[in-house]
VEXVEX-364761 format. One record per residue (C-alpha): z, x, y; chain. Coordinates in steps of 0.5 Angstrom, whole numbers, plus 500, padded with zeros to 3 digits. Example, Ala and Ser with C-alpha at 12.3 -4.5 7.8 and 13.67 -1.06 7.14 Angstrom:
2
516, 525, 491, A $
514, 527, 498, A $
REM end
This chain:
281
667, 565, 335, A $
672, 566, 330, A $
669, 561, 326, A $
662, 564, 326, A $
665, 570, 324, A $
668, 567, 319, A $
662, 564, 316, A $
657, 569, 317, A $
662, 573, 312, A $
662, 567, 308, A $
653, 567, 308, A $
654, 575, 306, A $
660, 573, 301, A $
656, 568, 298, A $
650, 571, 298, A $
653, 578, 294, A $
657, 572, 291, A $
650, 570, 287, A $
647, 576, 287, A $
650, 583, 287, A $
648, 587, 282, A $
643, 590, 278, A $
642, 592, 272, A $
639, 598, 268, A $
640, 601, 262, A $
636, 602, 256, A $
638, 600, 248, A $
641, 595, 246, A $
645, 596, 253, A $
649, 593, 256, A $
650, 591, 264, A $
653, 592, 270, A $
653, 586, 277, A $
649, 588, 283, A $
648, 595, 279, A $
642, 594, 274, A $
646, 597, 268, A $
644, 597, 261, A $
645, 602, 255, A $
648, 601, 249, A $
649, 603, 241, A $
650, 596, 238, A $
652, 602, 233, A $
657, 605, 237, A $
659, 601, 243, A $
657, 604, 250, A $
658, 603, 257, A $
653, 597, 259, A $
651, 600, 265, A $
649, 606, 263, A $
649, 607, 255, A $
644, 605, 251, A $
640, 606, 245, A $
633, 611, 247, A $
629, 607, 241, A $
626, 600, 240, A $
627, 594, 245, A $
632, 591, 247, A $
636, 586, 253, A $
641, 585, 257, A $
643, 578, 261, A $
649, 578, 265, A $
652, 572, 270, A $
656, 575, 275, A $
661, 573, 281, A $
662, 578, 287, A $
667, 575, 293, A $
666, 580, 299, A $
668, 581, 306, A $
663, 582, 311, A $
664, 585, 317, A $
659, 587, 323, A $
655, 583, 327, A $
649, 577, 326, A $
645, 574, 330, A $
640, 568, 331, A $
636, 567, 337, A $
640, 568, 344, A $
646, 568, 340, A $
650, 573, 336, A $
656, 573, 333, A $
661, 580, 331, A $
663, 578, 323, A $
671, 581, 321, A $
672, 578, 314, A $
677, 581, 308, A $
676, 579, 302, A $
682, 573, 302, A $
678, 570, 307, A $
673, 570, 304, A $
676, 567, 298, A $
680, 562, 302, A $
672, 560, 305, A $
669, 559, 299, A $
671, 552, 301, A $
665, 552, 305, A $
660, 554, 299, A $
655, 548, 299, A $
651, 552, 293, A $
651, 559, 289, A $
647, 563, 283, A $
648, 570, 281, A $
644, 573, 275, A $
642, 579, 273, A $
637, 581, 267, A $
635, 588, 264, A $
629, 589, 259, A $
625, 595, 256, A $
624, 599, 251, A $
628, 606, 250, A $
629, 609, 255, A $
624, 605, 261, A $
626, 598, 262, A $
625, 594, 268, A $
631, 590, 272, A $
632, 584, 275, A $
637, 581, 281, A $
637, 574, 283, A $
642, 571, 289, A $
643, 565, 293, A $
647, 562, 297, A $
649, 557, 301, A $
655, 556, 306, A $
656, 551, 311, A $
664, 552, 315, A $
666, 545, 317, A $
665, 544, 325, A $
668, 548, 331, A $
666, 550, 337, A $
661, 555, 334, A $
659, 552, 327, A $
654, 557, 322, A $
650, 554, 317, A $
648, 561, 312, A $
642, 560, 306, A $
640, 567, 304, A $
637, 569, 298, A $
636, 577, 295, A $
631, 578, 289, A $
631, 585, 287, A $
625, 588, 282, A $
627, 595, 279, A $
624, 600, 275, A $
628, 605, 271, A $
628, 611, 267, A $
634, 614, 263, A $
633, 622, 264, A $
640, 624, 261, A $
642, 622, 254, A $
648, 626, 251, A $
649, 620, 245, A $
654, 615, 244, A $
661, 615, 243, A $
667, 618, 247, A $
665, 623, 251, A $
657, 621, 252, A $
653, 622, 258, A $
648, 617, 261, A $
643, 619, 268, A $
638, 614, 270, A $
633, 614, 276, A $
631, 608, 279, A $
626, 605, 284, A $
622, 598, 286, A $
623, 592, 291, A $
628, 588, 294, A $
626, 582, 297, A $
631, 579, 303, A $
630, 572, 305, A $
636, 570, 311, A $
636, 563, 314, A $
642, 562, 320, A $
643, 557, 325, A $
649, 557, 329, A $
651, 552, 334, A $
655, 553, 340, A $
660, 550, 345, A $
664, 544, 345, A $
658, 539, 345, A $
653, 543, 342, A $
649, 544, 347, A $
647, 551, 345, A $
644, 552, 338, A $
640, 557, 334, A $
636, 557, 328, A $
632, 562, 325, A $
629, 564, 318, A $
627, 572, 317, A $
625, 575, 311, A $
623, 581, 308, A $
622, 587, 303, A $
624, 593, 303, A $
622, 599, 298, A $
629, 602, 294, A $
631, 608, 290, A $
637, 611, 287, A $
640, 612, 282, A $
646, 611, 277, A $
651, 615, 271, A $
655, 613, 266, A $
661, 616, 262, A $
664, 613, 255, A $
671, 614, 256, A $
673, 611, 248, A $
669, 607, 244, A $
670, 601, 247, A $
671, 603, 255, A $
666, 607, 259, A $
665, 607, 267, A $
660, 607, 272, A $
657, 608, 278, A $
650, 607, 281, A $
648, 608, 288, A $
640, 607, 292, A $
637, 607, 298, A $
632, 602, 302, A $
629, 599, 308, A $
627, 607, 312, A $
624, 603, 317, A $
618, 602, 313, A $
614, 596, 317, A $
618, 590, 317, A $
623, 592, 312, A $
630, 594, 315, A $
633, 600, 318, A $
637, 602, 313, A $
640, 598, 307, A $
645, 602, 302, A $
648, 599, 296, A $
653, 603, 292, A $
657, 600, 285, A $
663, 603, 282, A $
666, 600, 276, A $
669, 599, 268, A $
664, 597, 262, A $
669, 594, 256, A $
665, 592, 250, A $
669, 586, 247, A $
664, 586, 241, A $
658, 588, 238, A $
653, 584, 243, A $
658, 583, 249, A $
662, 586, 255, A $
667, 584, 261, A $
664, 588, 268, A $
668, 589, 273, A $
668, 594, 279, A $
667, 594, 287, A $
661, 594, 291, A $
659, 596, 298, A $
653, 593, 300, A $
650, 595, 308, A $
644, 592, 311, A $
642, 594, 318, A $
636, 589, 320, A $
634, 586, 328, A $
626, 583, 329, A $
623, 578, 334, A $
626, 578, 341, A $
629, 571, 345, A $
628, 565, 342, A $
625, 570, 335, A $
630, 574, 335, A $
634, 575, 328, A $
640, 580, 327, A $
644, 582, 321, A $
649, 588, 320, A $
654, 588, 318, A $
656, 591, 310, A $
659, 586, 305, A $
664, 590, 300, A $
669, 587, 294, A $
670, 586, 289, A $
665, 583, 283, A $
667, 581, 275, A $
661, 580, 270, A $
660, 577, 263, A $
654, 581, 259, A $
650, 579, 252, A $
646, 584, 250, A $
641, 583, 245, A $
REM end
């Protein structure tokens, strides 16, 4: 059971690992993981997360890395499992990460622009009584709009809306006993709709801090209960076209469908720490 928990933490672990962050910004902006951040004055540097330039085009592409721990409880089929995994465990585990991808893309024009979040994951603990085999595959679509701009420089104040789509694909197959005698597999997938919202300070030229927050799922069809995501963090611009990111995020997912042999679980909350590099074009 330890095992299962573990590598369930993992499955979130890997899955926040390739994914987790957003992106939102406006201008020649900059980035944040899992928050869809951008904004930036190549003139004048500003946070990637939440300053940016309100006139011409402009893009942000930035790879990232968020090791979490999971804890809560997963399911597949007559099976479920409690998960209870810190962030050192998490990084003692990624010895068992078959696979993992995690990019974030922003894009738009002044102050609206369009933010995209890929990530996947793959983790496969080696075996033990209860082994779990994880995929899971986040993809996000949001639409933003920065409503407050105070300037660049020290001082300077971003506030964005955002809205759109998370899309959620989860496969878990768990086996159980010393013979295997007991297995599970499902795949569940889904989208929830979300809103929220984000906000940046510029604390010198070269330093501004973050912090976004959305909502998703309402319960809505087939979508979750609830999913709530929330990114605090740092933006250092190093140059005239990049940043370092680095912050913390707490990711809770609350969804349960099919029943007996159909049935899927996952809730649980994923939460660590994330690093990001960002281009800003």
């Amino acid at each position: 059971m330890a095992l299962a928990v573990r590598a369930l933490a993992v499955l979130t672990a890997a899955l926040s690992l390739t994914a987790a962050a957003t992106a939102e910004g406006p201008a020649t902006a900059g980035t944040t993981p899992g928050t869809g951040h951008v904004a930036l004055d190549l003139a004048t540097p500003q946070p990637a997360e939440c300053l940016g330039q309100t006139d011409g085009p402009w893009a942000v592409v930035a790879p990232y890395g968020w090791i979490f721990g999971m804890k809560g409880t997963v399911g597949a089929g007559r099976l479920t499992a409690p998960v209870d995994l810190s962030v050192a465990d998490a990084i003692d585990k990624l010895k068992d990460l078959k696979g993992a991808a995690q990019l974030h893309v922003e894009s738009g024009y002044g102050p609206v622009g369009v933010i995209a979040d890929l990530t996947y994951m793959r983790l496969q603990p080696a075996a033990g009584p209860v082994t779990v085999d994880t995929r899971s595959t986040l993809f996000e679509l949001l639409g933003m709009y920065r409503v407050v701009s105070s300037g660049g420089g020290a001082g300077a104040v971003t506030f964005d809306v955002l809205g759109g789509a998370r899309y959620y694909r989860f496969s878990n197959a768990i086996t159980g006993s010393a013979f295997g005698l007991l297995s599970a597999e499902r795949e569940n997938k889904w989208i929830d709709l979300v809103v929220g919202a984000r906000a940046g300070v510029q604390v010198t030229d070269d330093l501004g801090l973050f912090a976004r927050g959305d909502v998703g799922g309402f319960g809505i069809g087939h979508s979750s209960e609830r999913a709530c995501n929330v990114i605090v963090g740092f933006d250092y611009r190093c140059s005239e076209c990049a940043s370092f990111l680095g912050g913390y995020r707490w990711l809770k997912i609350d969804r349960e469908s099919g029943v007996g042999r159909d049935r899927f679980l996952l809730d649980a909350t994923l939460s660590g720490p994330f690093v990001a590099f960002a281009l800003r074009f």
